[in-house]
Each structure stands twice: as structure tokens, then as C-alpha cells.
N, C-alpha and C positions, 0 to 999 in steps of 0.2 A: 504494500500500500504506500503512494506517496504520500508524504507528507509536508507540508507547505508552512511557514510561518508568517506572518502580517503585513510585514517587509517583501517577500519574495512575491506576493497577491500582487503586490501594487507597481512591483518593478515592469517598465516597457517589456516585449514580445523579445526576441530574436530575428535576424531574419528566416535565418533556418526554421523557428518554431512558426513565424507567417507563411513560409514555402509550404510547411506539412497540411497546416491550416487550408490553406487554398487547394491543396491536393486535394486533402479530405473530403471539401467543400464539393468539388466537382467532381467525386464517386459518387454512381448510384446506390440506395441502398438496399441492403442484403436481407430477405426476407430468410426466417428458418421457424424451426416449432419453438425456438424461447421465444422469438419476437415476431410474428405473423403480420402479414397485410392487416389493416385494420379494416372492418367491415362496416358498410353505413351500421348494421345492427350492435354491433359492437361499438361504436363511437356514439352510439343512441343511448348504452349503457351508463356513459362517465357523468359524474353530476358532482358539478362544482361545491368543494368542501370547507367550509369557514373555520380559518385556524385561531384555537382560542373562545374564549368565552366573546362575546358581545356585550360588551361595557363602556359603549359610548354611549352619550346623553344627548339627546337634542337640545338644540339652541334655535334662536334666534340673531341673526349676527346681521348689521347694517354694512354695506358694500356699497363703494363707487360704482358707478356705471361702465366706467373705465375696467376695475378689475373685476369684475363681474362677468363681460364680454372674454377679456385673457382667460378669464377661469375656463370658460365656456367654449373655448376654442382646444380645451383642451379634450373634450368631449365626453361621452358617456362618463360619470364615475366622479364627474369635474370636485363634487363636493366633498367626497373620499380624498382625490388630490389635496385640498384646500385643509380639510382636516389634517392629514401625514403634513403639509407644506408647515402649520401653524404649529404642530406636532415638534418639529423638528426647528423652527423659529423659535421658539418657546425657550429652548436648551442654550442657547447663546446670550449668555448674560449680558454684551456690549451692544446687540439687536436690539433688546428687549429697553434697555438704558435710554438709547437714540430714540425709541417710538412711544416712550412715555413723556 
């Protein structure tokens, strides 16, 4: 098994590791009995799985018109975006300092 540390995730590609890539990329792939053609009945099966409890809360939250439309451009889900975006705003204490 490899095993990767924090540092090595984040380091640029190789060229050689982009050559394999692009190879790989452009082989067909290889159907057998572990991993079979998927069948429309078979892909009718999969049903999307929520990880985690659901412990978010509703709000009510006032928006510019401006970021409203950005939000909205980002499409399906935009308020999920805006939640994780606010999520992750939240944790930077020099953000949070400036918008208060």
C-alpha cells in the first residue's frame, strides 16, 4: 500500500507521472466479472447517500442582488455552496475581523 504524507499531496505532478496520466486517460476501459459494464438496471439501483447526520438549521439570510445572481450561477445546490463557502469563511479569524 502507498502511503503519502501532506506535503507529498500537494507537491506539483512529474512529467513522467503526467505522460502515464495521459496514457491512462486515453485507454479504453476493461470490463471483467469484479467490475462489469454497468447496466441502465443497474445504475437505476445507486441512490445517492447523505454522509452524516443532518444538522443544519434553517435561516433566513438577506443577500445583494449582486451575490445572489454569483451564487446562482453556480447552479443546482447554489445554497449548499453558500452554506460550505460561509462554513469555511467562518474559520479565518482576519475575514471575519474585516466584515465586522
Amino acid at each position: 500500500m502507498a502511503k503519502l504524507n501532506i506535503k507529498e499531496l500537494n507537491k506539483e505532478l512529474s512529467m513522467d507521472e503526467l505522460s502515464e496520466l495521459d496514457a491512462a486517460a486515453a485507454l479504453p476501459p476493461v470490463f471483467d466479472n469484479d467490475s462489469p459494464e454497468m447496466t441502465a438496471e443497474m445504475l437505476l439501483q445507486f441512490k445517492r447517500v447523505r454522509q452524516g447526520e443532518r444538522n443544519k438549521q434553517t435561516v433566513s439570510l438577506r443577500l445583494s442582488p449582486a451575490t445572489l445572481k454569483k451564487a446562482k450561477m453556480y447552479g443546482k445546490g447554489y445554497t449548499s455552496f453558500l452554506s460550505r463557502l460561509l462554513d469555511e469563511a467562518i474559520k479565518d479569524d482576519s475575514l471575519v475581523r474585516k466584515c465586522i
